[in-house]
Each structure stands twice: as C-alpha cells, then as structure tokens.
C-alpha positions in Angstrom: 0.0 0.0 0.0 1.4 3.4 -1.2 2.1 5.6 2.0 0.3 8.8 1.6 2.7 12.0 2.4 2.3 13.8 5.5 1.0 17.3 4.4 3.4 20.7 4.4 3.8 22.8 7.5 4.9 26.2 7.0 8.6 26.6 7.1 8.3 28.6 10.9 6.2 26.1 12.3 7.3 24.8 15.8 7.8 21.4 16.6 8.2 20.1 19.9 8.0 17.8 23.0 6.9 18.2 26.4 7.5 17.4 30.4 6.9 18.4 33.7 9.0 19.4 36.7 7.2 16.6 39.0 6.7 13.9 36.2 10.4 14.3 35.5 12.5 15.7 37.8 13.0 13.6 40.5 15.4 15.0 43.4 12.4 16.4 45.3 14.4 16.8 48.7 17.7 18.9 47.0 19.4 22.0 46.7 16.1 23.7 48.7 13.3 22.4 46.8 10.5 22.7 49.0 7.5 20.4 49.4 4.7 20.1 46.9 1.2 19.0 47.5 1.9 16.3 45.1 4.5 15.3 47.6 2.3 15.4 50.5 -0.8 13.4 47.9 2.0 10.8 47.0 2.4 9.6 51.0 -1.3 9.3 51.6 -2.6 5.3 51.3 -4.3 4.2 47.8 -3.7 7.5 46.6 -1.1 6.7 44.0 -0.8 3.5 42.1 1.2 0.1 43.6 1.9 3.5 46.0 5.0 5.0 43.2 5.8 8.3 44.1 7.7 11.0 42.4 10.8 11.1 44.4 12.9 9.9 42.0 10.7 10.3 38.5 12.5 10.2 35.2 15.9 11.4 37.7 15.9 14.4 34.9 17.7 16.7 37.8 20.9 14.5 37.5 20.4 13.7 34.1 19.3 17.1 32.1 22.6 17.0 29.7 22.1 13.6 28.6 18.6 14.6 27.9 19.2 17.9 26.2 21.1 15.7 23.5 18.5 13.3 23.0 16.4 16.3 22.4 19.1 17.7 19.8 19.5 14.3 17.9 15.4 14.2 17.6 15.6 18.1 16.0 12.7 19.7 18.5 13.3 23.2 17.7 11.4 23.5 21.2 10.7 22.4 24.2 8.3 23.1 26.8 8.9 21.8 30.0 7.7 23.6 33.8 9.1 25.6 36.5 8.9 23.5 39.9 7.6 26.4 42.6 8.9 25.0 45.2 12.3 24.8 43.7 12.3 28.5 43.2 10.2 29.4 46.8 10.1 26.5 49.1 7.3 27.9 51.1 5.2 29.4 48.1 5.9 32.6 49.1 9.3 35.1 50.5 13.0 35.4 48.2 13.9 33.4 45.7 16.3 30.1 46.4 19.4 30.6 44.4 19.9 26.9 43.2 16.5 26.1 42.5 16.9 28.9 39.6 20.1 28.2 39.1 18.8 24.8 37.4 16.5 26.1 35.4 19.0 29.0 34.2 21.1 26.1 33.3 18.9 24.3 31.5 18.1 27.4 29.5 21.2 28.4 28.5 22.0 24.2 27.4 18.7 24.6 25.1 19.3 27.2 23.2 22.8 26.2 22.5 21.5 23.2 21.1 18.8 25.2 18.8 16.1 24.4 21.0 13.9 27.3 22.6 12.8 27.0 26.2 9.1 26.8 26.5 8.1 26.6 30.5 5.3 26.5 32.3 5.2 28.3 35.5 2.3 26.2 37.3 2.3 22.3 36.2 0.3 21.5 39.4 3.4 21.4 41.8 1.8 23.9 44.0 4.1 24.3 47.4 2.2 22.3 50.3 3.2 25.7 53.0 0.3 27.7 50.2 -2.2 24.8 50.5 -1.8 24.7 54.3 -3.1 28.6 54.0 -6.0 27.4 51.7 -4.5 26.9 48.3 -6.1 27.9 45.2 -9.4 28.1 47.0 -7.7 31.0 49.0 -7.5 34.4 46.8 -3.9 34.7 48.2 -2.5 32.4 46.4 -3.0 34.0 43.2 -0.8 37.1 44.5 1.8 34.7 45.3 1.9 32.8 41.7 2.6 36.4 40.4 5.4 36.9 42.9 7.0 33.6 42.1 6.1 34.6 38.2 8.2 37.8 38.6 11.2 35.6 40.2 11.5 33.4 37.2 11.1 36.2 34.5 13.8 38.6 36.4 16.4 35.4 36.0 15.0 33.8 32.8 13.0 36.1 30.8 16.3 37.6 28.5 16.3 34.2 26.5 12.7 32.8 26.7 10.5 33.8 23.9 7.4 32.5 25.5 6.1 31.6 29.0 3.1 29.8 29.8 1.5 30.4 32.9 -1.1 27.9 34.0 -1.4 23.9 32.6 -4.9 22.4 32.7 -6.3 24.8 35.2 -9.9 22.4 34.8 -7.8 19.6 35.9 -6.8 21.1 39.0 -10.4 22.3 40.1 -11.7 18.7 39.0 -9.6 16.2 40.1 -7.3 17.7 42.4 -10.3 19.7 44.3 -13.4 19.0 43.3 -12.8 14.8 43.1 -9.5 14.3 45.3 -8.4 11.6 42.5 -5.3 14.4 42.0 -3.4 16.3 44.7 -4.2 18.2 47.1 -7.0 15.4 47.3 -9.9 17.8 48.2 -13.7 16.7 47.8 -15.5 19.4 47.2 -17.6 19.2 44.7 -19.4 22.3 43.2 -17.5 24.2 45.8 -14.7 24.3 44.3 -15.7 26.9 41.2 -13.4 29.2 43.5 -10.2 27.5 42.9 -11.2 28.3 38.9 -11.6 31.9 39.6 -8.2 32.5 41.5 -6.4 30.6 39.4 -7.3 32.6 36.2 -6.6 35.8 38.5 -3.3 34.2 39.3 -3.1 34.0 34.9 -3.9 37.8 34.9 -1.1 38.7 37.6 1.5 36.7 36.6 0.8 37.6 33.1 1.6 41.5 34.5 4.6 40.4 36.0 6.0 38.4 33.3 6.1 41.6 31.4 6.8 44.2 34.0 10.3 41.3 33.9 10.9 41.6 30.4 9.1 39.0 28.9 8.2 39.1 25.5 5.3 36.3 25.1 2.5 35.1 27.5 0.5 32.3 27.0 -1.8 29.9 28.8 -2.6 26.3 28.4 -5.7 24.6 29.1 -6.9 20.7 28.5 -9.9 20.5 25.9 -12.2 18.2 24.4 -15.3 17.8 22.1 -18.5 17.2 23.7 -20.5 14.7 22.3 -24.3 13.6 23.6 -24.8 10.4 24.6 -27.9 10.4 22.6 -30.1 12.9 20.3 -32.8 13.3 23.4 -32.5 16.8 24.6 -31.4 15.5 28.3 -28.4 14.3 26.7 -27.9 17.5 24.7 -28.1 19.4 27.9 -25.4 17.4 29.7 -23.0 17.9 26.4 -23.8 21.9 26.9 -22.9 22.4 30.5 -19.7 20.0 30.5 -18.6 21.9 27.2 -19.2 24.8 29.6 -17.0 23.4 32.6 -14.5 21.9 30.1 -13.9 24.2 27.3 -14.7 27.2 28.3 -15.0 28.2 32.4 -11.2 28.8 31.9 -11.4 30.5 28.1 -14.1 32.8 28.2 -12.8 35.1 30.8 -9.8 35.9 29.9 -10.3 36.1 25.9 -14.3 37.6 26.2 -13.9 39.7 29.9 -17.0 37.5 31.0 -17.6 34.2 32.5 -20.0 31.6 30.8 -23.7 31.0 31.7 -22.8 28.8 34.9 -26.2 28.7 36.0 -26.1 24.4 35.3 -23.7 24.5 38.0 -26.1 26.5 40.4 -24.4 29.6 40.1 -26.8 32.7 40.2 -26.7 35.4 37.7 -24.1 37.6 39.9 -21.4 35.0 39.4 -19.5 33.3 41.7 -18.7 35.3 45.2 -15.5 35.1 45.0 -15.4 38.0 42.4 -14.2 41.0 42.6 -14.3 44.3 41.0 -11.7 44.7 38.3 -10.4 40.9 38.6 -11.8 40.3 35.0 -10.2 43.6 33.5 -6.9 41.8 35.2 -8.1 38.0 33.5 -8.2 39.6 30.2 -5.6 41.3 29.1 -4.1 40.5 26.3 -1.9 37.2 25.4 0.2 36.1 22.6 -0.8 32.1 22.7 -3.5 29.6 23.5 -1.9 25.9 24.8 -4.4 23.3 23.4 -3.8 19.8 24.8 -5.9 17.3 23.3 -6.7 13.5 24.2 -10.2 12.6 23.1 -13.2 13.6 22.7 -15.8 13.2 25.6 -19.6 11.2 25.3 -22.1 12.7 27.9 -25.1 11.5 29.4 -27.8 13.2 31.7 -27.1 12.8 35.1 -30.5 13.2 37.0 -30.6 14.3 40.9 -27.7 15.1 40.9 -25.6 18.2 41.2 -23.2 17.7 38.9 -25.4 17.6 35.6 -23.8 15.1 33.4 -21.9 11.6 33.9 -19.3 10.6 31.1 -20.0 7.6 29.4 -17.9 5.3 26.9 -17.2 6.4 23.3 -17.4 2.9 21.1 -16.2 2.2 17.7 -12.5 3.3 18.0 -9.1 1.8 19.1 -7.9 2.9 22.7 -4.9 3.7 24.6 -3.1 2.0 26.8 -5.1 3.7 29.2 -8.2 3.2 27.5 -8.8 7.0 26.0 -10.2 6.3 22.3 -8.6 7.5 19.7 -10.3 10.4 17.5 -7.7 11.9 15.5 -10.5 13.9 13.7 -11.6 14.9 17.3 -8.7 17.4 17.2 -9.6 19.2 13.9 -13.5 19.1 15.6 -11.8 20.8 18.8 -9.8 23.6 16.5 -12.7 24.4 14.3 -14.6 25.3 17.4 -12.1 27.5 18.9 -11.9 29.6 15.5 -15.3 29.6 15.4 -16.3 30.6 19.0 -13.6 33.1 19.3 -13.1 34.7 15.9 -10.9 37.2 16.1 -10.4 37.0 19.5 -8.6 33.6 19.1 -4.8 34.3 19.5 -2.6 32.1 17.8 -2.8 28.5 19.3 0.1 26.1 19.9 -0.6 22.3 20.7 1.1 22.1 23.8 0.2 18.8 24.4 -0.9 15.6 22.3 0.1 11.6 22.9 -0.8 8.5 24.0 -0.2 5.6 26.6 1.2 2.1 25.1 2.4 -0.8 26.7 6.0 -1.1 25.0 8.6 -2.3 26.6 11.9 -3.1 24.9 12.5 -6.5 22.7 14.9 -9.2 23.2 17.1 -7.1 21.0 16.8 -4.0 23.2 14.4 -1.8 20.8 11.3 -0.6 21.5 8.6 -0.9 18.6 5.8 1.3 19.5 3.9 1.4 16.3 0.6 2.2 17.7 2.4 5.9 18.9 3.5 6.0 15.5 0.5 5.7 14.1 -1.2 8.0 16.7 1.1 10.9 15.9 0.9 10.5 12.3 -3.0 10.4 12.3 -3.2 13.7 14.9 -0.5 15.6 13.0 -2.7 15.0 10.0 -5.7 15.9 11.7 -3.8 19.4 12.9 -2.8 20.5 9.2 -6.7 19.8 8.1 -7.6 23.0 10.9 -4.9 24.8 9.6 -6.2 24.3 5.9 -9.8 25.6 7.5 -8.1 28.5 9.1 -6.9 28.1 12.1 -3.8 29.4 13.1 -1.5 26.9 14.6 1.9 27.9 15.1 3.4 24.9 16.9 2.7 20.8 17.9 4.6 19.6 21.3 4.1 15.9 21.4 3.4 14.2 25.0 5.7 13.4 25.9 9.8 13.4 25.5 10.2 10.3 28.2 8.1 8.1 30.4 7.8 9.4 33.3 5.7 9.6 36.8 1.8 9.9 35.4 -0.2 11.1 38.0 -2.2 8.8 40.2 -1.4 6.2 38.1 2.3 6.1 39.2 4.8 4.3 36.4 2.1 2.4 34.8 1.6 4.4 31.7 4.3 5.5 29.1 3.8 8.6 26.8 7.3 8.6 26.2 9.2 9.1 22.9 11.8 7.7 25.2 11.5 4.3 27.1 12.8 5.4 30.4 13.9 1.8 32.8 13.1 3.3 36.2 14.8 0.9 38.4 18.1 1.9 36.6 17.1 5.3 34.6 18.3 4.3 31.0 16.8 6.1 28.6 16.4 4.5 25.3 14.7 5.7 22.3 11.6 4.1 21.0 10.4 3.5 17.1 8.8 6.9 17.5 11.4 9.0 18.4 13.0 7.5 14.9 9.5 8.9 13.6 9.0 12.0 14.7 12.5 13.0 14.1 12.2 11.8 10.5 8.9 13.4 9.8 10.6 16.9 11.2 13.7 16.5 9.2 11.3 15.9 6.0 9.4 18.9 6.6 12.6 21.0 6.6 14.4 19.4 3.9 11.0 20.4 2.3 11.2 24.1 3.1 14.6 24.0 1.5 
C-alpha cells in the first residue's frame, strides 16, 4: 500500500515535545526544593498507584545534559517543560532560592545552545504544600503569590525565553485535584470548588503583568480540551453535552479572551457570578496574550445525570481503538476541537500552539533491546494530519509539542503508563529511544528538507 505523504507545515512552524517538573525531575528533597502537594498526595494510602511516588521520577535533575542531546539528535526546535515552585520558593511565598533557579537558568542556556527554545510552564500542578496549608487555590492569596514567584523566574530567565506559559490544565486542578481528590491536594468538594477556577485565572492575569513588568516578550496559557459529544439525540443528553462543554472548554477560556464568564447557571451559580469576584479581577483575567496551549486526548460522550448536582456523567465512546489507558482515539476529534475555537472566538482567538498531544502504550523493549511502539507511530501521524486539516480551514496553529519526551511519573497512576518518545527503565534510569522518536525525528527532518 502506497504511504500517503504527511501534508506541508509552514517553514516557521514549531515542533516540539513536552515534560513536567514533578513527572520528570525527581530530586524532590535537593538544593532547597521545597515540598509540593503532590509530595504530600503521594504519601497518603491508595492514593497513587502500587503506592509510586515521584521522588525519583524520570531522575531528569541529574540527568538534564544527557537529555538535552537526546532532544538535539530528535531536531525539536522546542521544548516546553515547567518551572517546579517550590524549587524557586520552598514555602510558596518570600526570596527566591538561588539553586532552584540556578537549574533552570542552566537548563536554559543548554537549550538554546542546542537550537532548541525553552518553553516553561510556570504552574504544572506542583503547587508548594506551606500555600495549600493557607488554603490553596481556594484562598485568593495564592494568586498574588503565583505572580510573585512569576516575577522571580522572569527577572532570571525572561532575556532568553520567547514565551512563558503560565497555567497547565487549570480544569484539571479544580476537577480532580479539588473537586474529586483523584489528583493532589486530594480535596472533595464538589461544586464548591468553582473558586479554585476563579483564582487561578486571577493568578493568569497577575502573573501575566509580572512576566512583562520582567521583560518578557510572550505570555501564553494552556488549558486541556475536548469535544463534547451527547450520549444520545434526546435533549437530556444535549443538555449534559452543553454544561460540560461549559466546565471543560470554556470556564477557563471565556474570561480571559471575552472579559466575562460563561452562563454557569447548570452548576447552580446565580446570575451575579460566583462570590469570590471581585471588582476589576476580569479587566486583570483579560488582558491580552500572545498564545493559546491546546492539549488534546479525546473527545468526551455525555449523558444526563439526574438528581444530581453535577449535571452530566461521562459515558464510553465505542467504535474506536484505545490507549493504553483506555482514551479512544479520535484523530478527527482534534480538527472538531480547532474548528470550534476559530469559530467561538473569531478574532479573539490568539494564535494557538498544541502544547500537548500523545498517548499511553504498553511497549517495553524487545529481546534485541528496541522498542517498537507502532501504535504511537501511528497515533502521531493520524493527529498531526488531523492538525494540518484545521490549519487548511483557518486556524492558526503555530506549533505541535508531542506528550511526551520520556516516560515518566503519570499522576495517580504512578509508572504504569508510558507517553514517552523515550522508554525510560526506572529501576536503573536508561533512557532508550523508542520507534517513534526514529519517527518524529524523520517526519521533522522531512518537513525541513522540504522548506529547502
């Protein structure tokens, strides 16, 4: 069967990988770092898978250089990766700790001189435990301090990176980390937690300020979305789809590219909004960014959820392969998710950058030491097809950052899941590359051989 040619991407088009600090880094009691809630989340019983923690991670603190020229021999022109805050401010708050900046000033100055830009995140969930003792994100405080930290890393960093990225997956934190407890800090709160949405995007709209009162010359934030799909064609259903498209794909978008919050009314939030308010705080929300961070997985089915306050319940998509950890695959879901950005948005739409988009797969190395992870292959190669079809439809895409460079510490689910471009063995921390870093490095050589 004749392979069919991956389409052209402009000549400036950005491609890339990502990481995080706690997934990653490892090294969590050195140099200063202070504790994280993740930290605190990993010690309590059942909370993390087979009880992993992220102590050690991918051990990328020790190992940064070796992974630098990985990322050099795969020809990333960048790479986004986050800021731990309690590496720069132990206690969330207070002067900055020379060595935890010292790393990432490092690590800065090793990507660019291998022709890769630094792309962090300041906030990748890592939030210091002494801020969560005081409340947290549900506390409005804390959004004061994530621009005081923000300023710290800008006055050291912000004369070589391009672009920063405040927040990661700002839904995920209200959802599962309060709202659920499945993520750290563990909180169950329900509907109550709407305020941990609202300081967090004030902590966007301050740090965004100080990011440029430091010299910065891009701001972006990154948010997780999906397509929501009705269980069925009865109105119920329809209705569920509505207000998780609400809580999903726009709670965190509207306010700070319209000035205004959606209709949360579904969510038994009154017409004056949610208390926690205050005058001015959207005029801080909105100001202007350079870059939307799309990370996309799947789409998401919903179904009714009667007397109940939370008004819909996901339900299984059928009909298409899944991941290793059982997230079907809709490559066309992506172009469904772009499209409705451009067209919700319009002009208000800044350019967007997929700052995340992979998949789990059980590959472990062969008898002769490789690792042939053909379903990644063949998930990167549908998804990047599925990104040029949005950007023949209009929408402007500047950049795809694949999820992720290495395996590393996933969450609640501990070591179980590999995103990795990079096997990673964690009892001895080999790194070796899988079938689709071959891939991806191939494909981006192509596409600049083609530009000439």
């Amino acid at each position: 069967m004749t392979e069919i040619p991956m389409p052209r991407f402009p000549d400036s088009f950005t491609w890339g990988v990502a990481t995080s600090a706690y997934q990653i880094e490892g090294a969590v009691a050195e140099d200063g770092r202070g504790e994280s809630v993740w930290d605190t989340f990993c010690r309590k019983p059942g909370a993390i898978r087979d009880g992993d923690t992220g102590e050690s991670a991918a051990d990328h603190y020790h190992r940064w250089l070796e992974d630098i020229d990985l990322m050099t021999d795969l020809g990333i022109s960048a790479y986004r990766f986050s800021i731990a805050w309690p590496r720069v401010q132990p206690d969330g708050k207070g002067p900055a700790n020379r060595a935890g900046l010292d790393f990432y000033d490092r690590l800065t100055d090793a990507l660019l001189a291998g022709g890769v830009t630094p792309m962090p995140t300041l906030f990748h969930w890592d939030l210091p435990q002494p801020l969560e003792d005081e409340g947290g994100w549900m506390a409005r405080e804390t959004a004061h301090r994530f621009a005081d930290y923000a300023g710290l890393a800008a006055e050291r960093l912000a004369d070589r990176i391009p672009l920063w990225i405040t927040l990661n997956e700002p839904i995920v934190v209200t959802t599962y980390g309060y709202a659920l407890g499945v993520h750290a800090p563990g909180k169950t709160l329900m509907l109550d937690a709407l305020p941990t949405a609202h300081h967090q995007l004030l902590g966007h709209g301050l740090a965004a300020a100080a990011l440029r009162a430091a010299g910065a010359a891009g701001v972006a934030i990154t948010n997780n979305y999906s397509p929501a799909w009705p269980a069925t064609n009865i109105e119920a259903d329809a209705a569920a789809a509505h207000a998780y498209d609400i809580l999903h794909n726009r709670l965190f978008t509207d306010p700070w590219l319209l000035g205004r919050y959606p209709d949360l009314s579904a969510f038994g939030v009154g017409e004056d909004g949610l208390d926690c308010i205050r005058d001015g705080d959207l005029e801080i929300i909105a100001a202007p960014v350079d870059a939307l961070g799309v990370n996309y997985y799947s789409p998401a089915r919903l179904a009714a959820r009667p007397d109940s306050p939370l008004p819909f319940q996901l339900e299984p998509i059928a009909g298409y392969p899944v991941t290793a950890f059982g997230w079907p695959i809709v490559p066309a879901g992506l172009t469904e998710l772009l499209s409705l950005l451009h067209e919700r948005y319009g002009e208000d739409l800044p350019p967007v950058y997929i700052t995340e988009n992979g998949c789990s797969v059980d590959d472990e190395p062969g008898p002769d030491g490789t690792v042939d992870d053909q379903p990644r292959i063949r998930y990167l190669d549908a998804h990047i097809r599925a990104l040029s079809d949005a950007m023949t439809a209009g929408v402007d895409v500047r950049g795809y950052l694949t999820w992720s460079l290495m395996d590393n510490f996933e969450w609640a689910e501990g070591y179980h899941q590999r995103f990795g471009l990079i096997h990673v063995d964690f009892a001895t921390q080999q790194r070796t590359p899988k079938a689709s870093f071959g891939w991806y490095r191939d494909m981006i050589d192509a596409q600049r051989s083609a530009a000439g």
